[in-house]
N, CA, C and O of each residue as an XYZ file, in Angstrom:
816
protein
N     190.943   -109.289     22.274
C     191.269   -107.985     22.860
C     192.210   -108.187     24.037
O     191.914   -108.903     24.994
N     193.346   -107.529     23.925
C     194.368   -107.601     25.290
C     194.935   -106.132     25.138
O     194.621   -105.317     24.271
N     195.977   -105.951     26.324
C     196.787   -104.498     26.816
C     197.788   -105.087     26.019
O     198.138   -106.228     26.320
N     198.578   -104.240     24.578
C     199.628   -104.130     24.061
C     200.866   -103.940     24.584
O     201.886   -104.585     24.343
N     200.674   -102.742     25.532
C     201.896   -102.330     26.216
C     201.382   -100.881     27.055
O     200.629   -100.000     26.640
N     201.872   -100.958     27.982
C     202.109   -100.242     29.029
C     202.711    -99.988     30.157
O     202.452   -100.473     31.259
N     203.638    -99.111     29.841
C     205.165    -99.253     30.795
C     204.775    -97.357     31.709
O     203.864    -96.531     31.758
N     206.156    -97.560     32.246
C     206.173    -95.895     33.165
C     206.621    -95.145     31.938
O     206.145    -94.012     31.864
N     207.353    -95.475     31.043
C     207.740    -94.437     29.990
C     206.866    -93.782     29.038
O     207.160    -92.830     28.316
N     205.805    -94.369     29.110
C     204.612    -93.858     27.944
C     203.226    -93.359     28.643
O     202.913    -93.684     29.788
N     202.569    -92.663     27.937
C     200.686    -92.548     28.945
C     199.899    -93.250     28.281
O     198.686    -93.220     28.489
N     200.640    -94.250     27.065
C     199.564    -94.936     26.199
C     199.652    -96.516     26.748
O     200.473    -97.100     27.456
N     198.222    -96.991     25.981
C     198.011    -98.456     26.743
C     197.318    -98.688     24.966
O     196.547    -97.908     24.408
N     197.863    -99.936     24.408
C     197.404   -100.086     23.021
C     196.138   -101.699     23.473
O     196.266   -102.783     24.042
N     194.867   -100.827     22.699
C     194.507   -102.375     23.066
C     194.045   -103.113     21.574
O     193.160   -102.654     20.852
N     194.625   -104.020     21.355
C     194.037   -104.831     20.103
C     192.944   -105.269     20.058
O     192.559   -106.125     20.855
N     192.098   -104.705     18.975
C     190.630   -105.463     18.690
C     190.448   -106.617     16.861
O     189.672   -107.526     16.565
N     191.318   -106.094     16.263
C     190.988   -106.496     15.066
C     191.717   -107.791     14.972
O     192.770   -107.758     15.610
N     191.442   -109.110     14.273
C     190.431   -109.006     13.311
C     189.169   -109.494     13.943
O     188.081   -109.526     13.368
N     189.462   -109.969     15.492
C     188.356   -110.485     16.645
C     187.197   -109.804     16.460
O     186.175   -110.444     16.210
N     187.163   -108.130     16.570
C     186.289   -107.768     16.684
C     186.508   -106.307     16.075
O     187.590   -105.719     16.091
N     185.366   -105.827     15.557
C     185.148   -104.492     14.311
C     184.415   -103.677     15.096
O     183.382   -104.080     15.631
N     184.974   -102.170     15.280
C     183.742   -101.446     16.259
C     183.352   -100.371     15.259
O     184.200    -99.766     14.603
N     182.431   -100.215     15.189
C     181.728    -98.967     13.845
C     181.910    -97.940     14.393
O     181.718    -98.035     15.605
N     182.237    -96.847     14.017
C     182.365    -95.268     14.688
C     180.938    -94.772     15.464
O     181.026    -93.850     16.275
N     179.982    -95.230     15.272
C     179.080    -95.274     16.465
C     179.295    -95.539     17.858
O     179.069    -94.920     18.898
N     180.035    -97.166     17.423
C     180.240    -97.929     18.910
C     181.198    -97.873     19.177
O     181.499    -98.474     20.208
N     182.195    -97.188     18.497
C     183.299    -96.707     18.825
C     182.947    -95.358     20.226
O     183.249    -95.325     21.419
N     182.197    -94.412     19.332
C     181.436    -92.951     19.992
C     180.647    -93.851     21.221
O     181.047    -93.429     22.307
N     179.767    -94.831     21.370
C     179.451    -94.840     22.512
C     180.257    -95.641     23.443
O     179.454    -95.861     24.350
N     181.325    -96.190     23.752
C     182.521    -97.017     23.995
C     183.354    -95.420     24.441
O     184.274    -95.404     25.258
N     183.062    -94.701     24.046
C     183.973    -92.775     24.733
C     183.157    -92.511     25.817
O     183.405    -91.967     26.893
N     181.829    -93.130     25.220
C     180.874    -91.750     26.271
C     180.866    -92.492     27.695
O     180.982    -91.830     28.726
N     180.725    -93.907     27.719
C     180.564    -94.159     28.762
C     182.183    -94.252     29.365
O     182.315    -94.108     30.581
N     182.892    -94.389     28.879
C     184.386    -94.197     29.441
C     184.993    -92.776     29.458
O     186.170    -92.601     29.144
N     184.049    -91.603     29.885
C     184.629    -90.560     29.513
C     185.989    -89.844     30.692
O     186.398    -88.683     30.688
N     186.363    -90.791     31.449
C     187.413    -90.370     32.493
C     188.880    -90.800     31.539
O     190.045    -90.532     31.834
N     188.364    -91.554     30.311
C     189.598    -92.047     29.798
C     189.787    -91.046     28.452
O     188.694    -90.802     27.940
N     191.038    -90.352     27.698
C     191.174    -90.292     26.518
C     191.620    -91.670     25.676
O     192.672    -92.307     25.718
N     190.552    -91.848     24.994
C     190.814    -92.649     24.059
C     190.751    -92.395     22.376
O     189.922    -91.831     21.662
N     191.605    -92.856     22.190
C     192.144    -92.978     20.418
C     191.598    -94.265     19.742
O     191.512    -95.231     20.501
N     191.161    -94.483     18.271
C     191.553    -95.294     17.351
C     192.336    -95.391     16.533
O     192.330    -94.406     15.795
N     193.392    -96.482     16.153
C     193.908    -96.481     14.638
C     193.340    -96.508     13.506
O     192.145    -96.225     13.427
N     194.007    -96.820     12.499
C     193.305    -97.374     11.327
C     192.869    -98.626     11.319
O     191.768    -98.979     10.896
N     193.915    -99.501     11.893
C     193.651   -100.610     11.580
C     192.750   -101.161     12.979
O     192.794   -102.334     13.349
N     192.050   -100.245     13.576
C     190.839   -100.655     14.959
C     191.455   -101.088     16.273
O     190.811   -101.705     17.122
N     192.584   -100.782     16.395
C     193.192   -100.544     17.861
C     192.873    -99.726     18.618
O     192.899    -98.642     18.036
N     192.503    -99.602     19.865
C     192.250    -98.892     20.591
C     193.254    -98.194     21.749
O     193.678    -98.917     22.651
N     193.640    -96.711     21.700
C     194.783    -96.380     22.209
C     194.266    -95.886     23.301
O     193.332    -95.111     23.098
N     194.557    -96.070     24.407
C     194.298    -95.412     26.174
C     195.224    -94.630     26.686
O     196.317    -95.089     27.020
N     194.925    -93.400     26.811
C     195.939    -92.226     27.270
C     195.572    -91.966     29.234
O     194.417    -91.757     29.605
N     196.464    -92.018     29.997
C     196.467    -91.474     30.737
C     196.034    -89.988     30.679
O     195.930    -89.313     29.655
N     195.710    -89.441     32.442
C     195.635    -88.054     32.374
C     197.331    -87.333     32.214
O     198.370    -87.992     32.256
N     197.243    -86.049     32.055
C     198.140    -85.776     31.722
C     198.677    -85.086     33.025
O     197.725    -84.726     33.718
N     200.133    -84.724     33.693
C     200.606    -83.759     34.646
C     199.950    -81.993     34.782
O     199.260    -81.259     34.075
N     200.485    -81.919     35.818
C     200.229    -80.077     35.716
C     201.098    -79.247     34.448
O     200.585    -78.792     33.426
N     201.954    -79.216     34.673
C     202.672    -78.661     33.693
C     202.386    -78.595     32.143
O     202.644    -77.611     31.450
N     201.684    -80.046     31.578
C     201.696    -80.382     30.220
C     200.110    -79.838     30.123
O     199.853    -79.274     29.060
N     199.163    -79.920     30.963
C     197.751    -79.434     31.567
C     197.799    -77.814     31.200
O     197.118    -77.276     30.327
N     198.509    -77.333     31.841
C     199.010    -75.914     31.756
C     199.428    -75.137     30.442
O     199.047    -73.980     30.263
N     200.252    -75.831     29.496
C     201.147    -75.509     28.404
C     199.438    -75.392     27.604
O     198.938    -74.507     26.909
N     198.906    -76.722     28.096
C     197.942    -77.141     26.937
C     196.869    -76.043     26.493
O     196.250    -75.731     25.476
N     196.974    -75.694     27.614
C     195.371    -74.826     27.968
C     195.814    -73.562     27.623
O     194.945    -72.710     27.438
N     197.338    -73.158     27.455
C     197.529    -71.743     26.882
C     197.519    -71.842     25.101
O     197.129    -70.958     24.339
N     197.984    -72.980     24.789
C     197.182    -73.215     23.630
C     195.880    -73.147     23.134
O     195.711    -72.820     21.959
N     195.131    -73.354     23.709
C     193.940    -73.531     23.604
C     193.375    -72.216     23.897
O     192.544    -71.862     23.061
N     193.629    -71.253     25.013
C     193.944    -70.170     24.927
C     193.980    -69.106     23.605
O     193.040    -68.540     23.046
N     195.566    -69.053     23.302
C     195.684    -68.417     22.351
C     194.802    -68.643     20.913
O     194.364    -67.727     20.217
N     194.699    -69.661     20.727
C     194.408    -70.098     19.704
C     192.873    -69.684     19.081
O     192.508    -69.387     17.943
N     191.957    -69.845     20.740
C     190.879    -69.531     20.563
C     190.710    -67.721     20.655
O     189.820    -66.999     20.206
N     191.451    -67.521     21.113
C     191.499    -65.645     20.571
C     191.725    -65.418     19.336
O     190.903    -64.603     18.917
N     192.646    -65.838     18.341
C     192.804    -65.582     17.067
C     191.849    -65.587     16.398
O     191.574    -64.743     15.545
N     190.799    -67.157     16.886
C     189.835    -67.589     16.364
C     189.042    -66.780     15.777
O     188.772    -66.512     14.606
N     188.530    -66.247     17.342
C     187.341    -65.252     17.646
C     187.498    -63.970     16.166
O     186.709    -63.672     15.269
N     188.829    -63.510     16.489
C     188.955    -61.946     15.661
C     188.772    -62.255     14.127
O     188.250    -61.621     13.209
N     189.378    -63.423     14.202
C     189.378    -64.136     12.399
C     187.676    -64.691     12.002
O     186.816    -63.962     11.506
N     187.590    -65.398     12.180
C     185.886    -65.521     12.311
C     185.720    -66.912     11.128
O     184.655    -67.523     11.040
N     187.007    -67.282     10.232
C     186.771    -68.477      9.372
C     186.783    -69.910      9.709
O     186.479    -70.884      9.019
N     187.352    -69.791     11.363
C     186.797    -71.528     11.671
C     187.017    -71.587     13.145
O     187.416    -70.602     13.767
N     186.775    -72.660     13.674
C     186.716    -73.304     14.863
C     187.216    -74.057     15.833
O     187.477    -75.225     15.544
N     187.502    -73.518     17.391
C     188.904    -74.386     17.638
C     188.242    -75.363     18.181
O     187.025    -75.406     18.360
N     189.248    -76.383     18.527
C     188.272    -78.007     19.098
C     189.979    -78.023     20.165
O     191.133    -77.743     19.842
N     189.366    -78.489     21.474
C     190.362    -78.851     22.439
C     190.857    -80.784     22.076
O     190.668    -81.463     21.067
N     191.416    -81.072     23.196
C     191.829    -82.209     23.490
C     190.649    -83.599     23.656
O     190.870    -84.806     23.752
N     189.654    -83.002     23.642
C     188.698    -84.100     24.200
C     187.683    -84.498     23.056
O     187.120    -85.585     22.933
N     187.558    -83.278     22.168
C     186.881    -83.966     20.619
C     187.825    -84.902     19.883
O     189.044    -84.786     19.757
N     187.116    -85.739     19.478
C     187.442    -86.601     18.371
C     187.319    -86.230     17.184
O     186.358    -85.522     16.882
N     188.324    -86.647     16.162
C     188.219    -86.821     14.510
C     188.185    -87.924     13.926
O     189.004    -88.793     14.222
N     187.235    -88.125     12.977
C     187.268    -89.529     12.007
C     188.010    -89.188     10.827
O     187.548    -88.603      9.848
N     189.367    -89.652     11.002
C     190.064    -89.531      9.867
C     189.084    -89.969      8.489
O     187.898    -90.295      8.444
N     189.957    -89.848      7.569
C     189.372    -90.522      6.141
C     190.086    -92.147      6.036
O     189.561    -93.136      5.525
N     191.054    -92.080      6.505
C     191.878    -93.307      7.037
C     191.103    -94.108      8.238
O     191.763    -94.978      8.805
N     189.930    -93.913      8.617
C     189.377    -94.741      9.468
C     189.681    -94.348     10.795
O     188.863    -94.356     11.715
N     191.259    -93.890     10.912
C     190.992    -93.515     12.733
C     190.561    -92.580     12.997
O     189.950    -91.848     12.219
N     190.845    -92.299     14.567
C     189.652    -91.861     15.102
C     190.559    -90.912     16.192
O     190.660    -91.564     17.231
N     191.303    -89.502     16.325
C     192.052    -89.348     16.869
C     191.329    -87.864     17.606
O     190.220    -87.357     17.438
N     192.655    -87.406     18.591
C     192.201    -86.315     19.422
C     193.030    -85.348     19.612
O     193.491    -85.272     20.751
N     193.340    -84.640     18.912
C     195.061    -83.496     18.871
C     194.683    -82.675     19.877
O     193.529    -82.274     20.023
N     195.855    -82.327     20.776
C     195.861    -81.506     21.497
C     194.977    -80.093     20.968
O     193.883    -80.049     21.531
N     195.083    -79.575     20.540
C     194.352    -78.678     19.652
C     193.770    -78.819     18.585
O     194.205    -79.901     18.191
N     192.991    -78.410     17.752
C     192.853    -78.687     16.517
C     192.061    -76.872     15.714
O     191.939    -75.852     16.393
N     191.750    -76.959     14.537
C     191.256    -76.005     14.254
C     190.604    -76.151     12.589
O     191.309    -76.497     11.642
N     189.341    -75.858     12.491
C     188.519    -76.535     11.160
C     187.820    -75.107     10.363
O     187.270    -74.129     10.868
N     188.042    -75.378      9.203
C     187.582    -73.933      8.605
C     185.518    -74.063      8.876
O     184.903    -75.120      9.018
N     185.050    -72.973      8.871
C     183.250    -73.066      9.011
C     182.222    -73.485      8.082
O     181.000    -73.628      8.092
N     183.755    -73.711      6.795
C     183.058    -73.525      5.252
C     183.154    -75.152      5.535
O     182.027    -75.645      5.481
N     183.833    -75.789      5.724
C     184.005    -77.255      5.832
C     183.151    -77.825      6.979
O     182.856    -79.007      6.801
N     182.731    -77.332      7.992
C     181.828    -77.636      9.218
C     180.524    -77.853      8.685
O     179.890    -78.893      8.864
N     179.942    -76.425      7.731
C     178.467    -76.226      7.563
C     178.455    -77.441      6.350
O     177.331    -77.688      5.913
N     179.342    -78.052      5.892
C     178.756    -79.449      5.262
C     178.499    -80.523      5.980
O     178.569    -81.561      5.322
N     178.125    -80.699      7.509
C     177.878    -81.661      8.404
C     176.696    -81.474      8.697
O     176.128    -80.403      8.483
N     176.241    -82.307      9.137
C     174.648    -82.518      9.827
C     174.944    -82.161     11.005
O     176.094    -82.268     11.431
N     173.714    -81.564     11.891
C     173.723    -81.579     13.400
C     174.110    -82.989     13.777
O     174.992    -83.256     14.594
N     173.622    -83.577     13.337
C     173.990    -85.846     14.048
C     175.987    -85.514     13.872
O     176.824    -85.967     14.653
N     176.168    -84.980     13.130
C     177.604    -85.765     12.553
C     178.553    -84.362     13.433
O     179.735    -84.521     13.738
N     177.839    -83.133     13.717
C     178.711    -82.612     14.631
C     178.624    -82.724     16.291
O     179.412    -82.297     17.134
N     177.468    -83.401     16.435
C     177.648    -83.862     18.026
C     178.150    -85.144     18.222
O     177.690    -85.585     19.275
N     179.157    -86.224     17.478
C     179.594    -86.786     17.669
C     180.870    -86.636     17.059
O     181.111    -85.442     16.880
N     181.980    -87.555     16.585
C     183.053    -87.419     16.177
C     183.123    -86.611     15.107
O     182.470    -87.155     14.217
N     183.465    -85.844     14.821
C     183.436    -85.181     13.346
C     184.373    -85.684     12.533
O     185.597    -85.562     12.566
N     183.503    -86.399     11.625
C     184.039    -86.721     10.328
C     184.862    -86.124      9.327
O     184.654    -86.356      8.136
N     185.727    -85.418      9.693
C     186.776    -85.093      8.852
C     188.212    -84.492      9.441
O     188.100    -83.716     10.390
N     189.984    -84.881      8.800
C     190.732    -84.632      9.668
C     190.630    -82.655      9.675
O     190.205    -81.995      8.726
N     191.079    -82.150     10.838
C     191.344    -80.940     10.895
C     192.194    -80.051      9.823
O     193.221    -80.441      9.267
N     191.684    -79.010      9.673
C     192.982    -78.059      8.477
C     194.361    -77.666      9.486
O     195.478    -77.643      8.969
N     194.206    -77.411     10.716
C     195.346    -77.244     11.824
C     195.405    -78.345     12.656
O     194.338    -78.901     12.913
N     196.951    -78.996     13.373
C     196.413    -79.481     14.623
C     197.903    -79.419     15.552
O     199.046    -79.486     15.101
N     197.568    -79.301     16.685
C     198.829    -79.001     17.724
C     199.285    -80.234     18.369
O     198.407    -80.736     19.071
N     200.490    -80.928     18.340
C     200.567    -82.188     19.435
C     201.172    -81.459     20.538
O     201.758    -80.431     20.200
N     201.169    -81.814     22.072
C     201.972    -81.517     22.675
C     202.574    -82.508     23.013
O     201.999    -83.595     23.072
N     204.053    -82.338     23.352
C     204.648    -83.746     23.942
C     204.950    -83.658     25.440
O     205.749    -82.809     25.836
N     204.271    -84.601     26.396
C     204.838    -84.536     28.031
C     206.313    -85.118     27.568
O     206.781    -85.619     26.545
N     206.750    -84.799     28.787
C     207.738    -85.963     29.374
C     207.802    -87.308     29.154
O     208.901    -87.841     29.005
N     206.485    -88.128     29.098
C     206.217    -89.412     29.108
C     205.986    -89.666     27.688
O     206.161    -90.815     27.280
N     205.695    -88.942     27.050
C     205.288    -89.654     26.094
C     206.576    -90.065     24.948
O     207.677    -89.514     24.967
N     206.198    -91.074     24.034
C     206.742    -91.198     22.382
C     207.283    -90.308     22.025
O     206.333    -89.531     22.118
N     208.340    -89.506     21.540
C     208.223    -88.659     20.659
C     208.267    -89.652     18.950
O     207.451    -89.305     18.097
N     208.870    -90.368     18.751
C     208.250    -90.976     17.275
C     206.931    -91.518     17.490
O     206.185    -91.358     16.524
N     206.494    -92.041     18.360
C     205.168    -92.258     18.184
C     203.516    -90.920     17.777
O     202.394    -90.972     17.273
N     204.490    -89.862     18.454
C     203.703    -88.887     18.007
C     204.227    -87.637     16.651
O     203.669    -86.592     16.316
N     205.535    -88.307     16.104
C     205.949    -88.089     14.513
C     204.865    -88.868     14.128
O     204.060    -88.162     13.522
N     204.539    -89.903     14.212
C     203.653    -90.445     13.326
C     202.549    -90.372     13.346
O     201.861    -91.106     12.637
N     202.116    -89.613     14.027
C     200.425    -89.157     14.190
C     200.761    -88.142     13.726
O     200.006    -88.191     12.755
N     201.213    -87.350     13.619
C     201.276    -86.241     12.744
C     201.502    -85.937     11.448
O     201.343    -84.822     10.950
N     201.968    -87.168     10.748
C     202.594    -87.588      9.429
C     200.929    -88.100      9.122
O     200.408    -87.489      8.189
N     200.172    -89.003      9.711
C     199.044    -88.987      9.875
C     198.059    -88.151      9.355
O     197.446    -88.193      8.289
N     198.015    -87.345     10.346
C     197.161    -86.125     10.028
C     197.280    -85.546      8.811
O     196.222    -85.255      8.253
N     198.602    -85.231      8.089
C     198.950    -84.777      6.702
C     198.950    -85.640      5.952
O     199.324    -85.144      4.889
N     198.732    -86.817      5.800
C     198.396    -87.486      4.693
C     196.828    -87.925      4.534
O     196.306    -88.604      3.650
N     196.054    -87.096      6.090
C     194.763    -87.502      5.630
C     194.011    -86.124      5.218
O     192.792    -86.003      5.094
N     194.857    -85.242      5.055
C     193.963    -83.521      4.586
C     194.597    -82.700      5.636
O     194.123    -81.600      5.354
N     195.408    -82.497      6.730
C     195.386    -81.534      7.020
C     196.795    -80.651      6.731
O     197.893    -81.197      6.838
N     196.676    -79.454      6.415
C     197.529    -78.116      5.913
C     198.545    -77.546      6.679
O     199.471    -76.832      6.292
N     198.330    -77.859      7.592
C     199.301    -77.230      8.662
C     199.361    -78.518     10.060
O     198.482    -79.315     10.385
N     200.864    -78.292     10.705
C     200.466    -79.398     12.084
C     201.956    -78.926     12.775
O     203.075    -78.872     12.264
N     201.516    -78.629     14.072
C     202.947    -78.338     14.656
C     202.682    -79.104     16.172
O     201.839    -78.955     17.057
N     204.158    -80.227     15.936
C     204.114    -80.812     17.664
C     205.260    -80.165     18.230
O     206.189    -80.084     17.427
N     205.455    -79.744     19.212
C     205.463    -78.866     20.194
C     205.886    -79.903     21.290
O     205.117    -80.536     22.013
N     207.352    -79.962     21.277
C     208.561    -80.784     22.694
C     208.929    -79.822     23.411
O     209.772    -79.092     22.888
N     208.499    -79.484     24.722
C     208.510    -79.054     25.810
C     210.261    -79.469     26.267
O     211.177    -78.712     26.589
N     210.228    -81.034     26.123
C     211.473    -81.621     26.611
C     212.441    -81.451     25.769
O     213.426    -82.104     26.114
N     212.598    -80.852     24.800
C     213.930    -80.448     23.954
C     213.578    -79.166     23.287
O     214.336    -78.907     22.353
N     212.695    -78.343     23.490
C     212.704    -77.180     23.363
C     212.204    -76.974     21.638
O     212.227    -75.800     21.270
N     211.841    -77.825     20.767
C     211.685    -77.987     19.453
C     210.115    -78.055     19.485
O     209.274    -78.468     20.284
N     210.107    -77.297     17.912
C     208.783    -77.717     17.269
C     209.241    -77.939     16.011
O     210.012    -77.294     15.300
N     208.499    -79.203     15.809
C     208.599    -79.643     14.141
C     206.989    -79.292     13.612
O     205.889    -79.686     13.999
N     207.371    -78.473     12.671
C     206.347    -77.832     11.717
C     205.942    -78.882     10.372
O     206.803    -78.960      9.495
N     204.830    -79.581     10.210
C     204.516    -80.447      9.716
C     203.497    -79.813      8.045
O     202.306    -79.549      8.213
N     203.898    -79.702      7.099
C     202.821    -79.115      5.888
C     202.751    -80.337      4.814
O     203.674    -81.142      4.941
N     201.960    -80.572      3.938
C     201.591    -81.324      3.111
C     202.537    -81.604      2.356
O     203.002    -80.556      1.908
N     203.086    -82.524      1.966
C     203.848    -83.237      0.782
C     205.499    -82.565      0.988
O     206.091    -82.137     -0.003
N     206.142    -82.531      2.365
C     207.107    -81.759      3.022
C     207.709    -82.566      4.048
O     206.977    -82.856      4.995
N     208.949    -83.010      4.054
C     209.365    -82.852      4.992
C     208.998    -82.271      6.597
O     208.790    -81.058      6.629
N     208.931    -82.746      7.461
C     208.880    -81.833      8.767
C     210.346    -81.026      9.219
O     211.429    -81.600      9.338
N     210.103    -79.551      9.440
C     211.001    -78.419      9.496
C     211.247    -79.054     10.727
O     210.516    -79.987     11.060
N     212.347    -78.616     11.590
C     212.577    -78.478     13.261
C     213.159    -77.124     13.405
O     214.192    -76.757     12.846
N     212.495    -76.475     14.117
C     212.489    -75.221     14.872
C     213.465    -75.560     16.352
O     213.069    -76.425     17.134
N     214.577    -74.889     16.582
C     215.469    -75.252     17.807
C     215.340    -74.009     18.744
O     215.788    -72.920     18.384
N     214.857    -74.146     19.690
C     213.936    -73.216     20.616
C     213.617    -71.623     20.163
O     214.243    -70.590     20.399
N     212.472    -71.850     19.470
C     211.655    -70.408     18.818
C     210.981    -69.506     19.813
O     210.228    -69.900     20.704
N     211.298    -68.343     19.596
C     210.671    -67.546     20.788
C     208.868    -67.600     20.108
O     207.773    -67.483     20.657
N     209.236    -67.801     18.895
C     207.245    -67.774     18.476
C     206.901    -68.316     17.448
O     207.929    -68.340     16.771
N     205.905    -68.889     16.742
C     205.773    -69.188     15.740
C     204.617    -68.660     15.063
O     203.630    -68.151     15.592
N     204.890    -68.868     13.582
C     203.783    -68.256     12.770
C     202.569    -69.379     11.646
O     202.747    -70.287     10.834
N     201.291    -68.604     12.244
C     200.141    -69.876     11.539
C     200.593    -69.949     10.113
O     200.284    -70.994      9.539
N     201.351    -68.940      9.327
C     201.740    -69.240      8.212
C     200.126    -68.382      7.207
O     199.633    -67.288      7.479
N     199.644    -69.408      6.015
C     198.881    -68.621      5.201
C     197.494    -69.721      5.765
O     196.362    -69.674      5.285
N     197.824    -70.419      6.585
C     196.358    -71.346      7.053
C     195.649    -70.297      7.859
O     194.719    -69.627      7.410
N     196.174    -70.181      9.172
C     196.296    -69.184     10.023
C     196.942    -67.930      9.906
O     198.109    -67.679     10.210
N     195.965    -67.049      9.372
C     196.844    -65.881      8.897
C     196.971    -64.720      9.833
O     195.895    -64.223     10.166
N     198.017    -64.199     10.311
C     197.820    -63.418     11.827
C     198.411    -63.816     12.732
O     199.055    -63.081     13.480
N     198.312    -65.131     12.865
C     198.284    -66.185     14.141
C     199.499    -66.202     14.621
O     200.182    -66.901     13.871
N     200.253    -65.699     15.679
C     201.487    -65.564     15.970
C     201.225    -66.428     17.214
O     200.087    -66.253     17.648
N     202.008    -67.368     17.951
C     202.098    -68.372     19.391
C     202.944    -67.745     19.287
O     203.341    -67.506     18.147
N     203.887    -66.963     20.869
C     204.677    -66.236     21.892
C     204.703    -67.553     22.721
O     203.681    -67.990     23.250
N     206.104    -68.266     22.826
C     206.441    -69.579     23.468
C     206.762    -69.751     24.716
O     207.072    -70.791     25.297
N     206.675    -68.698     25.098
C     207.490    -68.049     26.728
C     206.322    -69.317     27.752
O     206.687    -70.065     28.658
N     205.498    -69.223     27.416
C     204.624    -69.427     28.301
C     204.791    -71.375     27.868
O     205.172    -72.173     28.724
N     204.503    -71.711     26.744
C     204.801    -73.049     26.482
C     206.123    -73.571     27.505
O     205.921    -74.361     28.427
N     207.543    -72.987     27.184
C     208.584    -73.639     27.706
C     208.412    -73.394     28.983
O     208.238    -74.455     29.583
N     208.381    -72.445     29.694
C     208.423    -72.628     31.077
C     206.966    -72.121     31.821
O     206.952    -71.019     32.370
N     206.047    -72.766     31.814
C     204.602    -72.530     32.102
C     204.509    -71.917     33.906
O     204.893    -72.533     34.901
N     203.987    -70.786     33.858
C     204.363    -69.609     34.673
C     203.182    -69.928     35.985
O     202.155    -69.256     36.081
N     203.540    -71.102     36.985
C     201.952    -71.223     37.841
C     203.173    -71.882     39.188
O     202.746    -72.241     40.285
């Protein structure tokens, strides 16, 4: 186990565990709880990714996401939003944390109480990346390419710093949107309109 990389340009810190050492999604889950000042990620292949906290601004954008999202929720009534700090157990083995996410109820009520108070075992039907300043932007193309090749229907990351969202759907190309005043959940999210005003220039 060592620090992969960690520079001023990124909020990630990669730490290698495999083939040294195998952590089971248990000890993965208790390896979060007691580190809970840190966001942490898994890969597939059992790397462990360390995210810094994030700025005001990207804090801000985030939470109007989370926001909106959870109003749609409410009126629609077919699934559930999950913030930044739940985990997913891919089917691919990792173990990730989308800025947003959103899971139908019909797919939830096949979990045990055990399996929804810890990581939930399955990727999301929605999920939102946001991008700071600092971060990857190909590094977080590929978590999102990710997410759609492990089940999920919809995925939009959301660049603050170039004004784009690339709209991510199953067996597709990713669209790029060149500064949208709004976007639409499409037939996942049906209704679901995001008003971007508040994303690009976060009003505090």
């Amino acid at each position: 186990m060592y620090k992969d990389h960690f520079t001023d340009s990124t909020r990630q810190m990669r730490l290698r565990f495999y083939p040294a050492i195998t952590l089971t999604d248990d000890q993965f889950y208790d390896f979060c709880q007691i580190n809970r000042e840190l966001r942490i990620e898994k890969t597939d292949k059992g790397d462990m990714l360390i995210m810094s906290p994030t700025g005001g601004e990207t804090s801000r954008r985030n939470s109007e996401l989370i926001i909106e999202l959870g109003n749609w929720a409410k009126k629609d009534k077919t699934g559930v939003v999950f913030d930044s700090s739940g985990g997913f157990v891919l089917p691919n083995g990792a173990t990730r944390s989308p800025d947003a996410a959103w899971v139908t109820r019909s797919r939830l009520a096949g979990l045990t109480r055990k399996q929804k108070e810890k990581f939930i075992p399955l990727c999301p039907d929605f999920v939102i990346e946001l991008r700071s300043s600092s971060d990857s932007l190909s590094i977080l193309q590929e978590k999102m390419q990710e997410y759609m090749d492990n089940g999920a229907k919809l995925g939009w990351l959301i660049d603050p710093v170039q004004k784009k969202i690339f709209i991510y759907r199953p067996d597709r190309d990713p669209e790029c949107l060149e500064n949208p005043k709004e976007i639409s959940g499409e037939s996942v999210l049906p209704k679901f309109i995001l008003a971007l005003d508040e994303i690009w220039e976060p009003k505090f």
